[in-house]
VOGU-3710 file (C-alpha; in Angstrom, 3 decimals, decimal comma):
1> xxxxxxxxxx> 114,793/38,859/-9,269  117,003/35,905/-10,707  118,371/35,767/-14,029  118,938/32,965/-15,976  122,636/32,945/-17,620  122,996/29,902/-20,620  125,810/27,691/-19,848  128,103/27,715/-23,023  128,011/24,638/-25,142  131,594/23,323/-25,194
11> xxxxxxxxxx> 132,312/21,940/-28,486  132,293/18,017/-28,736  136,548/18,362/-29,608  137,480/20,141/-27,139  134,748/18,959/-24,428  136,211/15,171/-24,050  139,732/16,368/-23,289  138,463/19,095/-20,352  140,376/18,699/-17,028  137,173/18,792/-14,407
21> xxxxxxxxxx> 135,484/16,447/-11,836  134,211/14,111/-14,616  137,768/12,970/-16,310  139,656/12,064/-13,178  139,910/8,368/-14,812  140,562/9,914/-18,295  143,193/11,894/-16,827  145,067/9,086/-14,492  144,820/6,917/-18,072  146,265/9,701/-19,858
31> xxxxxxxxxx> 149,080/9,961/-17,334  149,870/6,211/-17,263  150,276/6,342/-20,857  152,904/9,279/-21,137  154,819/7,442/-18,099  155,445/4,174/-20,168  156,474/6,634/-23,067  158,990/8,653/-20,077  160,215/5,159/-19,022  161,805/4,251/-22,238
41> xxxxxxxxxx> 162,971/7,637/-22,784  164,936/7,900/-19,359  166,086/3,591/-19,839  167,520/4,878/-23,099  171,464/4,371/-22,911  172,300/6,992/-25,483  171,817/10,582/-24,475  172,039/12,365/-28,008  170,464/10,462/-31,365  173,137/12,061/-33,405
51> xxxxxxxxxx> 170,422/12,572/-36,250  171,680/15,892/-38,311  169,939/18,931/-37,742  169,286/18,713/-41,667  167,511/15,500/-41,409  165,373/16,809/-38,529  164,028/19,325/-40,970  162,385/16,053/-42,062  159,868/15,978/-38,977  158,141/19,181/-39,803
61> xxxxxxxxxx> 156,373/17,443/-41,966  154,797/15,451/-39,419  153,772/18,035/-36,958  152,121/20,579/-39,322  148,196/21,266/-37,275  145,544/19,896/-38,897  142,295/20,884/-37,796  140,647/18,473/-39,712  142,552/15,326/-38,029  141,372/13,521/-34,944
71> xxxxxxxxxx> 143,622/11,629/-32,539  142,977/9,894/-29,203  145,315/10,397/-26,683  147,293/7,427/-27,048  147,797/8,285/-30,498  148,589/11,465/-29,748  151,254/10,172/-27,500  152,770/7,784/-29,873  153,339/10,517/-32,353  154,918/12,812/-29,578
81> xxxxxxxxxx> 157,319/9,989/-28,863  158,054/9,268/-32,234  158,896/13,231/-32,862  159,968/14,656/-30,018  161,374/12,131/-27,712  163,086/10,152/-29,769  165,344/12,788/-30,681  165,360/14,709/-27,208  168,514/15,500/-25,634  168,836/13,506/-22,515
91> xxxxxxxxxx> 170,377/16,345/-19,945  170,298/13,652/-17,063  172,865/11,029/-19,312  175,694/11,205/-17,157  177,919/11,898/-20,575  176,309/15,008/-21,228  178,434/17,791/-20,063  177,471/20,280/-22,452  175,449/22,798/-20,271  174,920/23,771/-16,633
101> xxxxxxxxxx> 171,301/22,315/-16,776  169,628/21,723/-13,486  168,592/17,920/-12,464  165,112/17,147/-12,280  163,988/16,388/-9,528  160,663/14,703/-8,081  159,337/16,814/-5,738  159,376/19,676/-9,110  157,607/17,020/-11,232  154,892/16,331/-8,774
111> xxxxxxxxxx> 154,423/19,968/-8,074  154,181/20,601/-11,324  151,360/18,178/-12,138  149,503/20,289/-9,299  150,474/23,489/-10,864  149,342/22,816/-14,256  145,765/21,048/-13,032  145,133/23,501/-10,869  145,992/26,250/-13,340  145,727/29,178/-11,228
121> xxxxxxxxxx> 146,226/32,603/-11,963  149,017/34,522/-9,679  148,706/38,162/-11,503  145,824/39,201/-8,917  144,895/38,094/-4,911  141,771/37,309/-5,815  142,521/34,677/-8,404  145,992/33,191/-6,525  144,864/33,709/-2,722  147,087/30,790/-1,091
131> xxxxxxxxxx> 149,723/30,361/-4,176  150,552/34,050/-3,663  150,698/32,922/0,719  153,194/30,545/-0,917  155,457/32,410/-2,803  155,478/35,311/-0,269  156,738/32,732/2,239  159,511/31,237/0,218  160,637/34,470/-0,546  161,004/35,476/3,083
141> xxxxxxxxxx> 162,608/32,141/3,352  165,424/32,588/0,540  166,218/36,134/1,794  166,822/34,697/5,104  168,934/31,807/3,942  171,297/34,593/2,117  170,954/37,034/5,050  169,366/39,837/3,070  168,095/41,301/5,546  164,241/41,596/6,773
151> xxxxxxxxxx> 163,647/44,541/4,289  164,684/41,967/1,505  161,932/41,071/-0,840  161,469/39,639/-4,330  159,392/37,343/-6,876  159,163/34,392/-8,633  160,475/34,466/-12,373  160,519/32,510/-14,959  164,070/32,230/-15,293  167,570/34,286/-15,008
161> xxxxxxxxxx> 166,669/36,363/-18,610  163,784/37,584/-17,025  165,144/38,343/-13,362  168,033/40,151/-14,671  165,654/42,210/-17,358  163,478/42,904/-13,589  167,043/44,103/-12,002  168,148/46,323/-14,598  164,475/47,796/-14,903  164,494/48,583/-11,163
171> xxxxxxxxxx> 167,778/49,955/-11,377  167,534/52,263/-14,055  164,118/53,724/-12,724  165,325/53,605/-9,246  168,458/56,037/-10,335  166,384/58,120/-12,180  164,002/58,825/-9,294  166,457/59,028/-6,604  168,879/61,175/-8,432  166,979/63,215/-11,287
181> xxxxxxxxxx> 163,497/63,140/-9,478  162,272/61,892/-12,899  159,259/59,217/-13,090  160,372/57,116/-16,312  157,226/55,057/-15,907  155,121/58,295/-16,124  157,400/60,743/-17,876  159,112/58,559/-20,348  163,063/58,789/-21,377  165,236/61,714/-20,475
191> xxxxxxxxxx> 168,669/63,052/-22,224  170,225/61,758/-18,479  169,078/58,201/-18,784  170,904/58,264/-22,652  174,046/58,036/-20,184  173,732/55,494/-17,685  175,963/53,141/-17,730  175,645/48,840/-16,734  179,187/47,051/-15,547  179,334/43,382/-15,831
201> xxxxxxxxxx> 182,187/40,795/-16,462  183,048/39,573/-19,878  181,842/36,033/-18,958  178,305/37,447/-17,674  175,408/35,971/-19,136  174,192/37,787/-22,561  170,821/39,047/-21,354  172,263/41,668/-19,358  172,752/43,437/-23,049  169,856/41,543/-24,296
211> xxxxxxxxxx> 167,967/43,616/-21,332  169,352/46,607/-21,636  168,193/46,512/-25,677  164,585/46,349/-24,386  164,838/48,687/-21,395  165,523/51,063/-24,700  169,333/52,014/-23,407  170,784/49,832/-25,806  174,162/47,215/-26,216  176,574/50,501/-25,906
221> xxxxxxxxxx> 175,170/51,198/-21,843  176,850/48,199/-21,099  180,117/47,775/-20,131  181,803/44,882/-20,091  184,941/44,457/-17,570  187,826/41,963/-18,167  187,806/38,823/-15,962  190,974/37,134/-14,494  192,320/33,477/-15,437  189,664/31,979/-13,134
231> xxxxxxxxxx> 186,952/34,024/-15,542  185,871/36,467/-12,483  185,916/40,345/-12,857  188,640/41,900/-11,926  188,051/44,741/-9,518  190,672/47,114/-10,329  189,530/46,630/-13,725  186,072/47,453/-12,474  187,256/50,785/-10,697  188,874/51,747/-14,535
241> xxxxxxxxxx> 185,686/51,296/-16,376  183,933/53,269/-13,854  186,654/56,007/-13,984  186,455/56,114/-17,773  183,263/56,043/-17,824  182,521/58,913/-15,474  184,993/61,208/-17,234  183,239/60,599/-20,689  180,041/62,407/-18,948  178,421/59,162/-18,779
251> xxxxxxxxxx> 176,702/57,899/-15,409  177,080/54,385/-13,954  173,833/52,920/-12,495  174,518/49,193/-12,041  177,302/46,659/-11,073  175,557/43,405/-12,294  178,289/41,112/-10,295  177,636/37,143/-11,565  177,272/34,224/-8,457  178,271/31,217/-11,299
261> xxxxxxxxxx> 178,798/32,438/-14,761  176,882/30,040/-17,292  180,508/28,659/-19,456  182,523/28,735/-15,890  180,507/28,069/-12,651  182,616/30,929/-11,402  181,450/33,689/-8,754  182,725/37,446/-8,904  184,181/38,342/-5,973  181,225/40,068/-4,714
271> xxxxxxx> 181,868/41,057/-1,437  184,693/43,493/-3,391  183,037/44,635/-5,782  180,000/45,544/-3,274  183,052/48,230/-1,920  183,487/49,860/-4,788  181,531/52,908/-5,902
//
C-alpha cells in the first residue's frame, strides 16, 4: 500500500527567497551584493557616526514591517545599509578601545555561511549526526589544551552569560545531590538551597547575579569579594567571606574565579583560590 502525501504549496513571497538546489545563482547574487555593501562599510575611516542616540530614534520609522510592501533583494540591501550600517559601530577601527570585543576573523565568517545554509539542528543525533562528531571533538580538544583531564567534558554555548548560567546550574544541583541527596530537577527547592552561597570578585562579570536571579536563589546568594589594585580577588579576602558566611548558617557552593575580567583583562589567581575550601 502507498499513500500519496500533497506537497505543501509554498506561498509565491516566501517561495522565491527559499535556500534549496534551485537558487544557488540567486544566492551567490545575493551574496555579491551584501559584499559591495561590507566593502564600504569596513573602507570606512571613521569607526563611530557620532549621530545622537535621540536622532537615531528617527530610523524607526523606516524599519516598521510592512506586510503589504515588496522589496527585491538589492533593495532590501540598500535599505539595510542605509539603517543599520551606516550607523554601525566599527569594533575592528583600530581607535575603538571601548570593549574587549573579539576580531573577526575569516575562517568564522566562512563557517558561518556553512552554518547558516546548512541550518542544522544540534538538540538531537538524529538531526546533527556529524556537527555533534564536531563539537564532541573540539571539546576533547580544548580540555586537552588546558589539561583538564580525560574526564573533562563540556558544550558549545552561545556565549559567557549562558556558560556561567550552565556552571552555576550544575553547581547548585550538584551540591544538593551530593550533600542533601535532594533531586532539585525532580523535587523542586528546599529550605537548604535558600542558603547556598556563590563567591566571585567585585570585577566579575554581572551574569553571575544575573544567573543566580533565574536559578531562583536570587542577587543576595552572591557574594562578592574585594579585588586588589590589579582588580583580582584577593584570597584572604576570599577565606573571610567564606568564614562569615559559614557562621551566618549559610552554605557556600561555588567559587566562580574570573580568567580576564571584562573592564580589566585580569585573571584571579586561580591556582590559589582552587586551595581554598
Amino acid at each position: 500500500m502507498s499513500i500519496d502525501i500533497p506537497t505543501p504549496e509554498i506561498p509565491t513571497a516566501v517561495g522565491q527567497h527559499c535556500y534549496d538546489g534551485e537558487s544557488q545563482d540567486q544566492y551567490q547574487q545575493s551574496i555579491g551584493l551584501a559584499m559591495e555593501h561590507l566593502r564600504t562599510y569596513m573602507q570606512e575611516d571613521r569607526f563611530y557616526s557620532g549621530t545622537p542616540a535621540a536622532d537615531l530614534q528617527a530610523l524607526r520609522s523606516r524599519i516598521q514591517p510592512n506586510p503589504h510592501r515588496t522589496m527585491s533583494m538589492e533593495e532590501a540591501l540598500a535599505e539595510l545599509k542605509e539603517v543599520y550600517l551606516d550607523y554601525a559601530i566599527r569594533f575592528h577601527h583600530p581607535r575603538y578601545v571601548a570593549h574587549l570585543n573579539c576580531p573577526v576573523v575569516l575562517p568564522a565568517l566562512v563557517g558561518d555561511l556553512i552554518a547558516s545554509a546548512a541550518n542544522t539542528a544540534i538538540e538531537t543525533w538524529d538531526q546533527s549526526t556529524s556537527a555533534t562528531l564536531i563539537e564532541q571533538e573540539m571539546i576533547r580538544w580544548i580540555t586537552q589544551h588546558l589539561q583538564l583531564g580525560f574526564r573533562a567534558d563540556g558544550v558549545f554555548t552561545s556565549g559567557g552569560t549562558q556558560s556561567n548560567l550552565m556552571a552555576l546550574l550544575m553547581a547548585r544541583d550538584h551540591y544538593a545531590y551530593a550533600h542533601y541527596g535532594v533531586n532539585l530537577k525532580e523535587g523542586g527547592w528546599t529550605e537548604e538551597v535558600s542558603r547556598f552561597r556563590i563567591f566571585c570578585s567585585d570585577k566579575a562579570h554581572f551574569s553571575v547575579k544575573k544567573n543566580a536571579a533565574l536559578l531562583g536563589m536570587g542577587y543576595q546568594a552572591v557574594i562578592s569579594v574585594p579585588s586588589d589594585s590589579q582588580m583580582r580577588m584577593r584570597p584572604e579576602s576570599l577565606e573571610h567571606a567564606l568564614e562569615r558566611e559559614r557562621a551566618k548558617g549559610n552554605i557556600p557552593i561555588a567559587v566562580v574565579a574570573t580568567a580576564g575580567t571584562t573592564d580589566y583583562g585580569s585573571f584571579d589567581p586561580l591556582e590559589r583560590i582552587s586551595e581554598i575550601t
